[in-house]
C-alpha positions in Angstrom: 22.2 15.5 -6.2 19.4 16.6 -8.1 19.0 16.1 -11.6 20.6 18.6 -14.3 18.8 17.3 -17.4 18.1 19.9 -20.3 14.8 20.6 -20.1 14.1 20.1 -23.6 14.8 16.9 -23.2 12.5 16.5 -20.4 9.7 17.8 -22.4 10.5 15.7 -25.5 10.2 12.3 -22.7 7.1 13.8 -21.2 5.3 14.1 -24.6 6.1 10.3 -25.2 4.0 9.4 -21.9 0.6 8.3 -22.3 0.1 10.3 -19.0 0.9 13.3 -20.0 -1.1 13.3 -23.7 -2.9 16.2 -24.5 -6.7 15.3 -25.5 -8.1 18.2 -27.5 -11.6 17.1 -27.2 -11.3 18.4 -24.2 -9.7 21.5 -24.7 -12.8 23.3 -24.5 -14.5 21.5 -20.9 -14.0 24.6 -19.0 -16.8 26.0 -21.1 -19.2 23.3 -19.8 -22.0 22.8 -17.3 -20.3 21.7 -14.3 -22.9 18.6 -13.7 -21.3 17.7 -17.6 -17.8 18.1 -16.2 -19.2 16.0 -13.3 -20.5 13.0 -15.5 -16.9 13.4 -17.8 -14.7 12.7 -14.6 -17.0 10.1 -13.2 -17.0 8.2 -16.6 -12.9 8.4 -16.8 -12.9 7.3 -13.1 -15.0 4.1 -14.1 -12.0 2.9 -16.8 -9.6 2.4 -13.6 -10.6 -0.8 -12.3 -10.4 -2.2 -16.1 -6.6 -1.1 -15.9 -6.1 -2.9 -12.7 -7.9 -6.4 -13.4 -5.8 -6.4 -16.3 -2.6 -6.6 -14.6 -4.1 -8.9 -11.9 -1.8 -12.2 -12.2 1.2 -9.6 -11.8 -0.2 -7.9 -8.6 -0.6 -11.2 -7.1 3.1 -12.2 -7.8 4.1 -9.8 -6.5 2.0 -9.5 -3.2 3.1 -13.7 -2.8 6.5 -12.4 -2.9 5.9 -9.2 -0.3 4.2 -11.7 2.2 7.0 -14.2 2.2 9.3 -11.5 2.7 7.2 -10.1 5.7 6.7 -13.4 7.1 10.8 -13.6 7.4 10.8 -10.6 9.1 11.1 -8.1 6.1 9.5 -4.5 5.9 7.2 -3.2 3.5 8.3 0.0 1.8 7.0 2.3 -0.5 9.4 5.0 -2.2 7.3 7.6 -4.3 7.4 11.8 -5.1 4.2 13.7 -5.0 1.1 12.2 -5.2 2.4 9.0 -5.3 5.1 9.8 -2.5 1.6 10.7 -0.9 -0.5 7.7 -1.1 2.5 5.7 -0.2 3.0 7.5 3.2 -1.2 7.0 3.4 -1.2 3.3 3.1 2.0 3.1 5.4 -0.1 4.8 7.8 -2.9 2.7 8.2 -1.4 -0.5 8.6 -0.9 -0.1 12.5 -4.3 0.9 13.1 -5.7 -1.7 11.0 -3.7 -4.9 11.1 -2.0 -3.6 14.4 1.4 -3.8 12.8 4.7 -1.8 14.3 4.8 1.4 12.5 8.4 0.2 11.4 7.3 -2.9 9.4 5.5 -1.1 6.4 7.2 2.7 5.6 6.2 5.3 3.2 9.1 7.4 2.0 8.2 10.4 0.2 10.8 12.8 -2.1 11.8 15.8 0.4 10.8 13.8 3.5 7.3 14.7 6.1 7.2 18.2 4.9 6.5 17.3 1.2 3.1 15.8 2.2 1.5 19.3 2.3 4.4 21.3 0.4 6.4 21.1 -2.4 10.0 20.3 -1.8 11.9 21.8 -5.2 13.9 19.4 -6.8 13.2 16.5 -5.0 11.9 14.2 -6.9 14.7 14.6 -9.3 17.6 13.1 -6.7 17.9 9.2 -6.9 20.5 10.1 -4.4 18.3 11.3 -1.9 16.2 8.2 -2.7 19.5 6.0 -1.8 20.0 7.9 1.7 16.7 7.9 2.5 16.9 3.8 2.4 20.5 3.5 3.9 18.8 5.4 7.2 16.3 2.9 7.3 18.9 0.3 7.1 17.7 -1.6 4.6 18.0 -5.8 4.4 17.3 -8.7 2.1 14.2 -9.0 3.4 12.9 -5.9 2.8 10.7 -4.9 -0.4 10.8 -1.3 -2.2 7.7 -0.4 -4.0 8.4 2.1 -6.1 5.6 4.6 -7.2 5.8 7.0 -10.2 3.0 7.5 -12.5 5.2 8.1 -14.6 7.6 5.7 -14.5 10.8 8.0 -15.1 10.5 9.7 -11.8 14.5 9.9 -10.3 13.5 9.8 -7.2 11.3 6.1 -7.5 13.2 4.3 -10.0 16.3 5.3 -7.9 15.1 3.9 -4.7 13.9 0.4 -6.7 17.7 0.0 -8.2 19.3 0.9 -5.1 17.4 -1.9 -3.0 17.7 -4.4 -6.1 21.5 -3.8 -5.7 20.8 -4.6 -1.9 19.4 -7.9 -2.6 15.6 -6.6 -1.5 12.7 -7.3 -3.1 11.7 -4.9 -5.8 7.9 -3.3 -6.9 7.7 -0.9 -9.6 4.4 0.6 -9.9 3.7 3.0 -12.8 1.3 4.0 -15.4 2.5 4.1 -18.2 4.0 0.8 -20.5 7.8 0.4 -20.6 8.4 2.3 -18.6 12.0 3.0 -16.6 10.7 2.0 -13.0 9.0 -1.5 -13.8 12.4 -2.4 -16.4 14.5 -1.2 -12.6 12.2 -4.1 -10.8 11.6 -7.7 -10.0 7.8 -6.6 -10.4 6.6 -4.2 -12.8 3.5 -3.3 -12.4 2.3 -0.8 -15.3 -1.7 0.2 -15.2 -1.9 2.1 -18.4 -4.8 4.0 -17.2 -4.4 6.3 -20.3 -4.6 10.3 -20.6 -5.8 12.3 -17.7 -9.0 14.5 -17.9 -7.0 17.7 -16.9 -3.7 17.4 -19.0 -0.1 15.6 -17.0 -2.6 15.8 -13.6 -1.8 12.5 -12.7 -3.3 12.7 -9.0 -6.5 11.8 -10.6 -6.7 8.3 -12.4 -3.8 7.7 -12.7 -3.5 8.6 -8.0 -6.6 6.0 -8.1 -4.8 3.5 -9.9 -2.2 3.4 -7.3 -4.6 3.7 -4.8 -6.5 0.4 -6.0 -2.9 -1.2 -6.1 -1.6 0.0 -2.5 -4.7 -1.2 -1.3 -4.3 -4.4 -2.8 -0.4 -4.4 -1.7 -0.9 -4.1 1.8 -4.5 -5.9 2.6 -3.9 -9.2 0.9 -0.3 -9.1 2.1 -1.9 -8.9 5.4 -4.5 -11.6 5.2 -1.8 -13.8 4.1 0.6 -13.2 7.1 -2.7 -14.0 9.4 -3.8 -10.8 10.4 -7.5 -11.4 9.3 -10.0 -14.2 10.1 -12.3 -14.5 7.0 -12.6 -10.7 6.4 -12.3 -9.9 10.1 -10.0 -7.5 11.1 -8.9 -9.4 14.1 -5.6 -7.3 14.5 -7.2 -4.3 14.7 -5.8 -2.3 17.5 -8.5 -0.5 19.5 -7.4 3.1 20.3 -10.5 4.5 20.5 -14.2 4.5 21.1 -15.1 3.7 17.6 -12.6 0.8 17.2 -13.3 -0.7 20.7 -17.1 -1.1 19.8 -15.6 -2.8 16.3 -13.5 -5.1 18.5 -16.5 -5.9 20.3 -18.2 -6.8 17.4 -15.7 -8.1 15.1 -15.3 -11.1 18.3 -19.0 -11.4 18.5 -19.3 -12.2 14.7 -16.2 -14.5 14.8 -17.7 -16.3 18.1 -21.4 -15.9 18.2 -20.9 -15.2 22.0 -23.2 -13.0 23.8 -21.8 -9.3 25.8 -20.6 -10.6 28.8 -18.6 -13.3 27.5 -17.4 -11.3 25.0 -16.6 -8.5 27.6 -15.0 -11.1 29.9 -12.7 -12.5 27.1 -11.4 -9.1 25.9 -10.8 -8.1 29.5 -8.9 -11.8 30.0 -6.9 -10.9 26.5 -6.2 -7.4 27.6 -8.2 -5.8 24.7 -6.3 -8.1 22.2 -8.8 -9.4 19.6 -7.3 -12.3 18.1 -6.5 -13.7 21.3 -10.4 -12.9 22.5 -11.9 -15.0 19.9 -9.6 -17.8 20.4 -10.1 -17.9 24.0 -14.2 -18.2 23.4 -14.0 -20.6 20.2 -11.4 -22.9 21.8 -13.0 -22.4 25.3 -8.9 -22.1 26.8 -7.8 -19.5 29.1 -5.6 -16.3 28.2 -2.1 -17.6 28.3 -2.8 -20.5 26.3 -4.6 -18.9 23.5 -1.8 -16.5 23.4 0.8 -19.7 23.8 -1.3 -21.1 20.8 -1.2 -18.1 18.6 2.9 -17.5 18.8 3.0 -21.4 18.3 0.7 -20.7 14.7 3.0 -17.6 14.1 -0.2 -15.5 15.0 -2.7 -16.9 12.3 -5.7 -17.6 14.1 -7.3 -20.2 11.8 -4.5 -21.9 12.4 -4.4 -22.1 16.1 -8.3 -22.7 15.9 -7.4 -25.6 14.2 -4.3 -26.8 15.8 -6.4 -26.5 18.8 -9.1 -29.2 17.8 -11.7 -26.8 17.8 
């Protein structure tokens, strides 16, 4: 059902958000050099990482939380409209390719479903209710977490997805932008990076879209390196679909191993492309079915099976 608010109210709440303030020193930046415009955005771009570092203990809460859930078998995902519907879908997508997880384990859910990546779905953002079917068809569990993204932080569609998976005993993120806000007061984690008023005014696919980026970024990669799918800053999961990631697997084993071509060619080949199980097979000098025995017994944390290995 989709929202039926007056829309005076809606503009009253808007004019309240720090993300939507107008800045009148700015009213007049169409009228400027574009290099000036160039060095304006560049030098509001820079503020970002400010906003983040200053809610750093929170993000890692909340990613310690996200990777024990994982570890039990949960999923990872993200509920946003719009841009940040967008950038949820994004990060969702390049997990497999980059930790070589099942594209079921992290999800990106976006107001109005696949279509509203490249088209505006009216109204969609508005329905909590769609929020709460699109989660009931994933068939969501405990052990699930629900990141909701709003820049915001009013945004129907987000804070209704983070209260309907708090009332299903998941794990809750709210990510916004703006302080006390709805979506972080709906979850276990609020996480609110006041990144302040946007160059173009309300256009909150610019800092306030890097923000979350940082964030997701953040979400996702540590989350990852905690549930083993790194070695150092290796990506030793990465799953090798092409030309340009098969030379990386090559490389990524011969930095882990120092091994020369051909052994590195022979252990991938042994391992059936897997990386992980290359590296382990050279550094612990065992064949292909017990590094593989060795990595399910270390729950697929390489370190770990280096170690347990005596290596």
């Amino acid at each position: 059902m989709t929202s039926t608010s007056d829309p005076r109210d809606l503009r009253s709440e808007l004019e309240t958000l720090t993300t939507e303030a107008f800045r009148p020193e700015l009213a007049e930046i169409d009228q400027l050099p574009t290099l000036d415009i160039a060095r304006l955005m560049n030098g509001e771009d820079a503020s970002v990482p400010a906003a983040v570092a200053s809610r750093l203990p929170q993000i890692a809460a909340a990613i310690d939380a996200i990777a024990d859930r994982m570890a039990r078998g949960g999923r990872l995902i993200y509920a946003g409209a719009g841009t940040a519907g967008r950038l949820g879908v994004l990060d969702a997508s390049e997990c497999p390719p980059t930790f070589n997880t099942d594209p079921s384990q992290v999800v990106g859910l976006i107001a109005g479903g696949p279509e509203a990546m490249v088209t505006s779905i009216e109204g969609a953002e508005d329905s909590a209710d769609l929020a709460r079917a699109d989660l009931d068809a994933l068939a969501l569990a405990p052990a699930d977490t629900v990141v909701g993204i709003s820049a915001s932080g009013r945004t129907p569609y987000a804070v209704g997805a983070v209260e309907h998976a708090r009332a299903r005993g998941a794990l809750t993120v709210g990510l916004s932008c703006n302080p006390g806000s709805a979506l972080a007061a709906a979850a276990e984690h609020g996480l609110e990076i006041v990144v302040g008023p946007e160059l173009l005014t309300g256009s909150t696919r610019l800092k306030a879209g890097t923000a979350q980026k940082l964030v997701l970024n953040m979400l996702s990669t540590i989350t990852m390196i905690r549930l083993g799918k790194t070695y150092g800053n290796l990506m030793v999961d990465v799953r090798a679909s092409n030309d340009k990631l098969r030379a990386r697997s090559r490389r990524i084993v011969a930095l882990a191993t120092g091994a020369d071509d051909t052994d590195i060619e022979r252990a991938l080949t042994q391992a059936g492309g897997e990386v992980k199980t290359a590296i382990l097979i050279l550094l612990a000098d065992v064949d292909a079915p017990t590094a593989t025995r060795l990595l399910a017994e270390a729950n697929g944390h390489l370190r770990a099976a280096v170690r347990a290995d005596g290596s």
